[in-house]
VEXBA-711546 format. One record per atom (N, C-alpha, C, O): residue in three letters; x, y, z. Coordinates in pm, whole numbers, plus 50000, padded with zeros to 5 digits. Layout:
N
alaXYZ
...
END
This chain:
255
unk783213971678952
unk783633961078861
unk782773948578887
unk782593942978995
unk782303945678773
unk781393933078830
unk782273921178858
unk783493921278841
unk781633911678900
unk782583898878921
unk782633889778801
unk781743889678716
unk783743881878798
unk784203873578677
unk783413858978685
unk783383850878777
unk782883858678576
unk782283847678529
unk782553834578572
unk783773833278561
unk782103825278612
unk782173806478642
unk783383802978495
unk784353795378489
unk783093807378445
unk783833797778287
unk785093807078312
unk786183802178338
unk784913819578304
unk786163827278344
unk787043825978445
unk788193827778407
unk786923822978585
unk787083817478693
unk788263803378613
unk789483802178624
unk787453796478550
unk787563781678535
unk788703782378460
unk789633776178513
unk788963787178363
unk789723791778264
unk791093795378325
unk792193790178305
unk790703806878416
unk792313810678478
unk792853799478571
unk794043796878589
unk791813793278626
unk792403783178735
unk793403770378642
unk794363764378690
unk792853768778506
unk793603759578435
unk794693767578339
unk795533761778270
unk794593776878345
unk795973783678316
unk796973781478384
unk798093779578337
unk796563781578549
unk797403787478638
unk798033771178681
unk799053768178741
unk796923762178620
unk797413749378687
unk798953740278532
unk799843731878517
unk798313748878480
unk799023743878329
unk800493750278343
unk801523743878322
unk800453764178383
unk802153767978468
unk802793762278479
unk803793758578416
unk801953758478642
unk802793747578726
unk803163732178688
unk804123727778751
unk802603723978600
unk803013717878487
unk803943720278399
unk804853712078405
unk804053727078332
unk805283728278234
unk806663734278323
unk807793729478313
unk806333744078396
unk807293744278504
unk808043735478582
unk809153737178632
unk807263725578587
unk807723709578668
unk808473704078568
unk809683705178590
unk808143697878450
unk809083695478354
unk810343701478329
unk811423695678343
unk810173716078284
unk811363720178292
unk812083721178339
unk813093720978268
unk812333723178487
unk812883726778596
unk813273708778636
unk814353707478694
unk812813701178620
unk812833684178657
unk813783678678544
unk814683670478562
unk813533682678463
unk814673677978342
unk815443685778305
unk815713685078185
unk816153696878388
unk816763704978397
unk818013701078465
unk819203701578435
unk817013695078611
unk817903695778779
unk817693680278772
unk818853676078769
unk817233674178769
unk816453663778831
unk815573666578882
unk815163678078893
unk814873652878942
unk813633655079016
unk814763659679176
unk815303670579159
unk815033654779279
unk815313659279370
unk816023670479373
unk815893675579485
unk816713676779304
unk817283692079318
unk815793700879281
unk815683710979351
unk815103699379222
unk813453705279267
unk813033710979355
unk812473702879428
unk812963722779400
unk812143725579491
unk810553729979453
unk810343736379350
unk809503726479539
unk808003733979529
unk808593747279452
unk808533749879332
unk809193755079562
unk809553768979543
unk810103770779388
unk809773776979287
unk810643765879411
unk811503764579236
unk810253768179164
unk809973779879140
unk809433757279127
unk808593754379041
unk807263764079037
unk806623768078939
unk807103766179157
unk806233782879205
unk806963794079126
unk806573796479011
unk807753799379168
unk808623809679087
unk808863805578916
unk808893816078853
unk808963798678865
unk809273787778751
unk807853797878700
unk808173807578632
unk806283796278730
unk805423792678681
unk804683805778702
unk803643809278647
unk805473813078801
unk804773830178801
unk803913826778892
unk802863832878877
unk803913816879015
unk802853813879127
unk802703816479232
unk803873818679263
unk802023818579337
unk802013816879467
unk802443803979512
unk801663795279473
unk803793797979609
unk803943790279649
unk802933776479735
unk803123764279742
unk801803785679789
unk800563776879810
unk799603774779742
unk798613771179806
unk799463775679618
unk798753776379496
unk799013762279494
unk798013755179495
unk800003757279491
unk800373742679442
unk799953731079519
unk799643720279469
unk799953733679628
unk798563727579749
unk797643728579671
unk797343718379608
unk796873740879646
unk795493737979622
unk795103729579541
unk793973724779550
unk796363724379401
unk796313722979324
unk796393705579350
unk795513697979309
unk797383701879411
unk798383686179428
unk798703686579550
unk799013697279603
unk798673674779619
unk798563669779752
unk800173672179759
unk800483679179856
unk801183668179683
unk802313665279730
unk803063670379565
unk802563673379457
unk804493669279616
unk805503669579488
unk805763659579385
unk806093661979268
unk805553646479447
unk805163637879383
unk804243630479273
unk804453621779188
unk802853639779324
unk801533638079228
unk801573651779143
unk800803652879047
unk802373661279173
unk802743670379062
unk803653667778967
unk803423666878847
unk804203667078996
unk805763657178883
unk805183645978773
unk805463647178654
unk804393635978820
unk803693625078766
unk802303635678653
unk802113633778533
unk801813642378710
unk800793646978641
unk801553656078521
unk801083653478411
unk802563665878519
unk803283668678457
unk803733661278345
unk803493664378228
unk804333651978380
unk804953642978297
unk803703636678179
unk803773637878057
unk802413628678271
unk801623627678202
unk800783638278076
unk800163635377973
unk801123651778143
unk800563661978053
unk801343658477930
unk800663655477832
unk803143658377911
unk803913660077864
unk803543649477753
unk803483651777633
unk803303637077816
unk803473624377730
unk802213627077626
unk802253626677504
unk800843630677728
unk799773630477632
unk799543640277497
unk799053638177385
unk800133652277564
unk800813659177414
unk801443657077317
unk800943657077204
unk802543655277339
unk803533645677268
unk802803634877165
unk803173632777050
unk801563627977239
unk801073617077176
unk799853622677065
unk799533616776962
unk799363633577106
unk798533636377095
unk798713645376942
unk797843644376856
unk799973654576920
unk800833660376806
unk801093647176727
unk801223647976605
unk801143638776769
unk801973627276659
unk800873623976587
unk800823629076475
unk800023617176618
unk798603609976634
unk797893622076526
unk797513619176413
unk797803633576575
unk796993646176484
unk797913650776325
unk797423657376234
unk798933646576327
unk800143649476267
unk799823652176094
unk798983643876059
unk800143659276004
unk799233656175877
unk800753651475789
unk801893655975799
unk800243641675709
unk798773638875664
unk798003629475765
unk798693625275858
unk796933626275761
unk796433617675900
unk796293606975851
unk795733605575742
unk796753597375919
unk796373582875853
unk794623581575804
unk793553585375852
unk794953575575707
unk793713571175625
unk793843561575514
unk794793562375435
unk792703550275501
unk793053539275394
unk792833528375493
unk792583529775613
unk793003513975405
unk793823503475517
unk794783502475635
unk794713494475729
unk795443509475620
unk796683511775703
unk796473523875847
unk797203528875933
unk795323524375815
unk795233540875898
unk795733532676048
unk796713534676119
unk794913525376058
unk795493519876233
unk796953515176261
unk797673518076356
unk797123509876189
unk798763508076160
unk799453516976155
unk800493514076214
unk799473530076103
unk799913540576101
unk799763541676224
unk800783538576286
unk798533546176313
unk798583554576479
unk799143545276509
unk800263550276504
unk799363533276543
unk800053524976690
unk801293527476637
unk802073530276728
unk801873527776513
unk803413528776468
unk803453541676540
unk804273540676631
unk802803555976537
unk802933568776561
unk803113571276695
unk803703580976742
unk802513560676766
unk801803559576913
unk803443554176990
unk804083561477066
unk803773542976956
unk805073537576948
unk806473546177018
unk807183545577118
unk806303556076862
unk807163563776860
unk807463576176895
unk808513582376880
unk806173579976956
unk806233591577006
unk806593586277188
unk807193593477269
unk806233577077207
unk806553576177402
unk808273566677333
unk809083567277425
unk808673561777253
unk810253557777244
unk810753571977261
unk811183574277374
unk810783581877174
unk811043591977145
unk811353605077300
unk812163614077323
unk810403600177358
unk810443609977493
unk811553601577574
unk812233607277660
unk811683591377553
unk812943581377630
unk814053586877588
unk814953591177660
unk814003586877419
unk815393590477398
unk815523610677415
unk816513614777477
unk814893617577380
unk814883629577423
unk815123636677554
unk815993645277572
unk814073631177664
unk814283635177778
unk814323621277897
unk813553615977977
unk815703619577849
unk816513610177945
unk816183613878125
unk815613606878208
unk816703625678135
unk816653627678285
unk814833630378348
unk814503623878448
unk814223635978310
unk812893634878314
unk812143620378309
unk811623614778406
unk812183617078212
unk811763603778184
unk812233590678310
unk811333583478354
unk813223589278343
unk813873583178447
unk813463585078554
unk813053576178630
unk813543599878585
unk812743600578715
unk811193598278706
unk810793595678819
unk810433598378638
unk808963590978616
unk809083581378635
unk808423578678735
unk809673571278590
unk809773555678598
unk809653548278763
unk808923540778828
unk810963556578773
unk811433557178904
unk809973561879014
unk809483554779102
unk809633572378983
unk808113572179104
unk807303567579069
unk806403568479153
unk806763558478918
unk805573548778905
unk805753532979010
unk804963524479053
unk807673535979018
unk807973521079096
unk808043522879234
unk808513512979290
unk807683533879324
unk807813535479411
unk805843531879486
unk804853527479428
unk806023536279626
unk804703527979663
unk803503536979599
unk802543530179565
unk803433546079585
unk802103559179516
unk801583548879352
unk800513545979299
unk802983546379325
unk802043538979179
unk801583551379090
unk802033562679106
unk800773548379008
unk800673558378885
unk799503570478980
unk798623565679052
unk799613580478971
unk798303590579017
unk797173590678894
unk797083593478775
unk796523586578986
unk795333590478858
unk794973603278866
unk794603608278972
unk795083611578722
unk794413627378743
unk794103628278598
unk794273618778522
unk793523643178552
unk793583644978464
unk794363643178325
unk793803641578217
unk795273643478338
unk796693640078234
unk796823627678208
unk796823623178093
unk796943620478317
unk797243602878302
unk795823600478238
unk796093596578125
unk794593600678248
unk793193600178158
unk793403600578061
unk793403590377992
unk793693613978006
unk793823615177863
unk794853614877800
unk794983621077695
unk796073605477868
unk797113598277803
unk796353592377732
unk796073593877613
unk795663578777880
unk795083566577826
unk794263564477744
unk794083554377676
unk793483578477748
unk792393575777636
unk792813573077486
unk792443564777403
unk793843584777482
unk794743584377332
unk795693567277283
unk795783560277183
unk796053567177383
unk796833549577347
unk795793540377360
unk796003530477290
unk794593539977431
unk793443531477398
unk792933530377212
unk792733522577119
unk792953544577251
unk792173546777087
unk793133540176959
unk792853533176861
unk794393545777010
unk795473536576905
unk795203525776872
unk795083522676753
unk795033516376988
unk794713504577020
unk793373499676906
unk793443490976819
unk792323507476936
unk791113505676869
unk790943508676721
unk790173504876632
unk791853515976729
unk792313521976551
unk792773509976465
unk792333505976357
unk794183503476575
unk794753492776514
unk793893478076483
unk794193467376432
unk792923482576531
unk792043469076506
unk791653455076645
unk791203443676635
unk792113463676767
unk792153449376843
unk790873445376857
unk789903452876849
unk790853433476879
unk789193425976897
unk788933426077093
unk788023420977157
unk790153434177144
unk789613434877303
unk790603443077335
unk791763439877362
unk790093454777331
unk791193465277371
unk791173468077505
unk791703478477543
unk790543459277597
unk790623461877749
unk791493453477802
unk791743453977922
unk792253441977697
unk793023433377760
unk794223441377666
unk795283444577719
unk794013443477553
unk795503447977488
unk796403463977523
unk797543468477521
unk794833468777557
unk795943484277600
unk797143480077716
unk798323483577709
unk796583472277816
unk797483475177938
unk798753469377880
unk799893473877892
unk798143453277782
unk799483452877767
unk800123457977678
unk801093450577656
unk800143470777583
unk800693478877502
unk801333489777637
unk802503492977657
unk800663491877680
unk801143501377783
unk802523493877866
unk803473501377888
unk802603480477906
unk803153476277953
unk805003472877868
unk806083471977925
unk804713471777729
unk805513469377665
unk805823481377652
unk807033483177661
unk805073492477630
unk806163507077619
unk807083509677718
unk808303510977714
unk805853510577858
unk807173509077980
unk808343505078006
unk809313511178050
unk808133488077958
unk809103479677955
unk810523487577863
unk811673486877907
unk810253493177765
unk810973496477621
unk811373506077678
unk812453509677630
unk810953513977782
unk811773527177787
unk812433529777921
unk812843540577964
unk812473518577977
unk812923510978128
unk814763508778023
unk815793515378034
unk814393495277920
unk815443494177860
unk816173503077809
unk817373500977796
unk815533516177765
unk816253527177698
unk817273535877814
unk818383540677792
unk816513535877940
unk817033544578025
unk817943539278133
unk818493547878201
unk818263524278167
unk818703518378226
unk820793524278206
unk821563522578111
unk821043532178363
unk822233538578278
unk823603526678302
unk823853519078396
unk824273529078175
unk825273518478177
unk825113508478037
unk825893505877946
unk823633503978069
unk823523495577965
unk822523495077864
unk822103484977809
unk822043511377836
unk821093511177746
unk820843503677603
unk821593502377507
unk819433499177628
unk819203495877474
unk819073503477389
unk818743514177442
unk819163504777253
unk819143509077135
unk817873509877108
unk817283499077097
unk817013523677089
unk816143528777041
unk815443518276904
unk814333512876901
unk816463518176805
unk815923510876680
unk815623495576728
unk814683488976682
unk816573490576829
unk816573478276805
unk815043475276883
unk814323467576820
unk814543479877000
unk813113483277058
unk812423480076972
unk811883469076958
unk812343492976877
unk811373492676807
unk811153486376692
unk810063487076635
unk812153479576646
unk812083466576542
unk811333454476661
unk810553446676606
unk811463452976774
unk810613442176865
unk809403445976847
unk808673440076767
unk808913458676931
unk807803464376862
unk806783461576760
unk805663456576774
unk807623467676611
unk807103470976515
unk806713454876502
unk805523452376485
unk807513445276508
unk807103429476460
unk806333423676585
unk805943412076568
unk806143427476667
unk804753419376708
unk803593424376655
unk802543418376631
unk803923437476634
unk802123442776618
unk802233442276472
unk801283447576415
unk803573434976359
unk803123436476181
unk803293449076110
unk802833451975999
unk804093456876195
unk804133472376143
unk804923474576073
unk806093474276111
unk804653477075965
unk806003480975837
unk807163493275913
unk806853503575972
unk808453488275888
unk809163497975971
unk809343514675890
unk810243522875911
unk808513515475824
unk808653525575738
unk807923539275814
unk808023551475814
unk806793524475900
unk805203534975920
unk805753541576050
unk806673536076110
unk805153554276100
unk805413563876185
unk806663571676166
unk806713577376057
unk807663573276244
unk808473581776219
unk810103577676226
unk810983583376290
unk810203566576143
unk811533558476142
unk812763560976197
unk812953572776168
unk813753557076260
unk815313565676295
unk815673568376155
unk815223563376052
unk816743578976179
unk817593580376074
unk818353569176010
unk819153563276082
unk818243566175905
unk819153557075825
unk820803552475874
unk821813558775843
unk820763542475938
unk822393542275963
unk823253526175938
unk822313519975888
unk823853520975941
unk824213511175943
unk823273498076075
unk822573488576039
unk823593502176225
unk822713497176320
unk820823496676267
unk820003487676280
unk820673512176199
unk819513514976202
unk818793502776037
unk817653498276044
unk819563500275931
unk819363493875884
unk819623476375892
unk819483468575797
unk819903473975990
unk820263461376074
unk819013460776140
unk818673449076119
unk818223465476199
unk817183462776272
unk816083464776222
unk815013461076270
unk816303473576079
unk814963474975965
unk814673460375949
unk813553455375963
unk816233450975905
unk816193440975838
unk815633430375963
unk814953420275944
unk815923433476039
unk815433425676205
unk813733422476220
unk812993413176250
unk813653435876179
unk811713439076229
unk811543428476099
unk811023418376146
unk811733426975983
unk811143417075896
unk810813405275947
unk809743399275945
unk812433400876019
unk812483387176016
unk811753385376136
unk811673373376159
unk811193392276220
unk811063385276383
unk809163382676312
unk808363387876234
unk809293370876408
unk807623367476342
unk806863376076485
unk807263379276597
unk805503377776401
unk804853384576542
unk804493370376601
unk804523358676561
unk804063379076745
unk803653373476859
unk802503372976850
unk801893381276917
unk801583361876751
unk800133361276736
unk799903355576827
unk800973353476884
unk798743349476906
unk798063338676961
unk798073329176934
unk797733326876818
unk798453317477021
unk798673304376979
unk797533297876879
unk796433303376868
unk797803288476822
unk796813284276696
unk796343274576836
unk797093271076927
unk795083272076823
unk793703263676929
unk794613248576822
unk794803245676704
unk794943242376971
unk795483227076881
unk794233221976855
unk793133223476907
unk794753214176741
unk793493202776694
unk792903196876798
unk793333198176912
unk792003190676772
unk790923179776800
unk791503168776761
unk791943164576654
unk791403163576901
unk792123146976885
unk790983140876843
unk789803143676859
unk791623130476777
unk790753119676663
unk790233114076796
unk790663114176911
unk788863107676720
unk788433101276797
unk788933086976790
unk789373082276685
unk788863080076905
unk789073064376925
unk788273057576801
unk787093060276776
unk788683052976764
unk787503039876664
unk786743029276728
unk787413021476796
unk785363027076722
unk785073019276850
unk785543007476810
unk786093002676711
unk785073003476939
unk786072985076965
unk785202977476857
unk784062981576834
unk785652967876799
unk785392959276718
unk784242952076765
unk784642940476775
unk782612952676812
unk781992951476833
unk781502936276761
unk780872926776810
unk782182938776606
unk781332923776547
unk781942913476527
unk781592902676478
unk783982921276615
unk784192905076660
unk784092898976790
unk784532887876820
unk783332909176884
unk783472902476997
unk781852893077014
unk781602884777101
unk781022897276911
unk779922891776894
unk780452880476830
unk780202870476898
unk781002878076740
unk781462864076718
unk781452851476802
unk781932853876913
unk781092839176789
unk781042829276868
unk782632825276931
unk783592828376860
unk782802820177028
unk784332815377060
unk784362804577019
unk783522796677063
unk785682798576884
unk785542787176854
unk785472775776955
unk785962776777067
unk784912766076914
unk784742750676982
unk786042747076959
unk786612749676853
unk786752739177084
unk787882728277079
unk787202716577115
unk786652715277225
unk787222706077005
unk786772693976960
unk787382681977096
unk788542677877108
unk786552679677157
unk787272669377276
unk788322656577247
unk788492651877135
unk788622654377301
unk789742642177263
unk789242631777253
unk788322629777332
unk789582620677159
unk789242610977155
unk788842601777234
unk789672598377318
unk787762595977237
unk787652582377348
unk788062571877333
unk787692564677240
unk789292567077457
unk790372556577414
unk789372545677486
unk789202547977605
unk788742535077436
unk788602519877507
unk789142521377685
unk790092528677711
unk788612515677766
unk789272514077889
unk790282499277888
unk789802489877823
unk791612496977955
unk792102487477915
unk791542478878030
unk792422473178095
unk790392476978065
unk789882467478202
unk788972462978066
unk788112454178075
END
């Protein structure tokens, strides 16, 4: 039997790593993240339990990369979605799409989603790998679609406001309301609440249609005027002579 090809090789190794990914999800938004075991997720994925070493340092940078696979898909179906935006509006369309597809994983997969949050806030911070890349690349591009004039300062903070939005969604006890988010959302960035993939019609949900109208976006402050200039000093009255006071009369001496 001859031996298997470099590309072939390459191929199964990202099969085998794509398993253990969707396996993590499932099994994580199943149980939680801590009822998880490696083992779990090995068996889950049809693996060798040390496969997942070779693969991820820890349980932690597997879970995160997972999740990121999850999100960038997710984003990535919405974004490709037909009909595809096109016209004026096309960018407006993806960031509305973009929006709603990471709200959407908040409200869908509550227990998953939570526990992500939860290990971006812990000391590891986000893993950079493959998945988290080509999240970013896709919400960059949104970004660039929508028209920003510096998408190296606006992604993070688009990224930052999704976070924020789905921090609020998942917070248990006192969750925010999906629509009402995304009426904040939709009116900073000018987005007709129509564009992407709207909630269902409801009483709340048409309360916050009417919301996204009224909230003004969050443009950039207008550059205040230019203070007037001073008027110069009266130059041609200080050139003026200082009047004369006429001396007093000369009285006779009485000697």
């Amino acid at each position: 039997m001859s031996p298997r090809s470099a590309s072939v090789n390459e191929e199964l190794r990202r099969r085998s790593r794509e398993r253990l990914l969707q396996a993590t999800v499932d099994l994580v938004g199943e149980r939680g993240f801590e009822a998880t075991t490696l083992g779990d997720i090995a068996d889950r994925a049809g693996s060798a339990r040390g496969l997942i070493s070779y693969y991820f340092p820890g349980k932690r940078q597997l879970f995160q990369s997972a999740v990121h696979r999850l999100m960038h898909l997710t984003l990535q179906e919405a974004l490709e979605r037909e009909p595809l935006p096109e016209g004026p509006d096309a960018g407006n369309e993806s960031l509305a799409r973009a929006i709603d597809a990471i709200l959407g994983l908040a409200q869908d997969r509550p227990v998953l989603m939570r526990a992500h949050m939860a290990g971006i806030l812990q000391q590891e911070g986000f893993v950079q790998c493959p998945e988290q890349q080509r999240l970013a690349a896709l919400l960059r591009g949104a970004v660039e679609r929508y028209g920003s004039p510096d998408p190296d300062a606006d992604y993070p903070l688009l990224r930052a406001l999704l976070m924020g939005a789905v921090v609020a969604v998942l917070i248990p006890g006192v969750p925010m309301p999906v629509a009402r988010l995304r009426a904040e959302l939709f009116a900073r960035y000018e987005l007709d609440w129509e564009l992407g993939l709207p909630p269902a019609e409801s009483a709340a949900g048409s309360e916050y249609r009417a919301q996204a109208r009224r909230l003004p976006a969050a443009r950039p402050p207008a550059a205040p005027e230019p203070l007037a200039e001073p008027e110069p000093p009266p130059y041609e009255l200080l050139r003026q002579p200082k009047p004369t006071v006429a001396p007093p009369p000369h009285r006779p001496s009485a000697n």
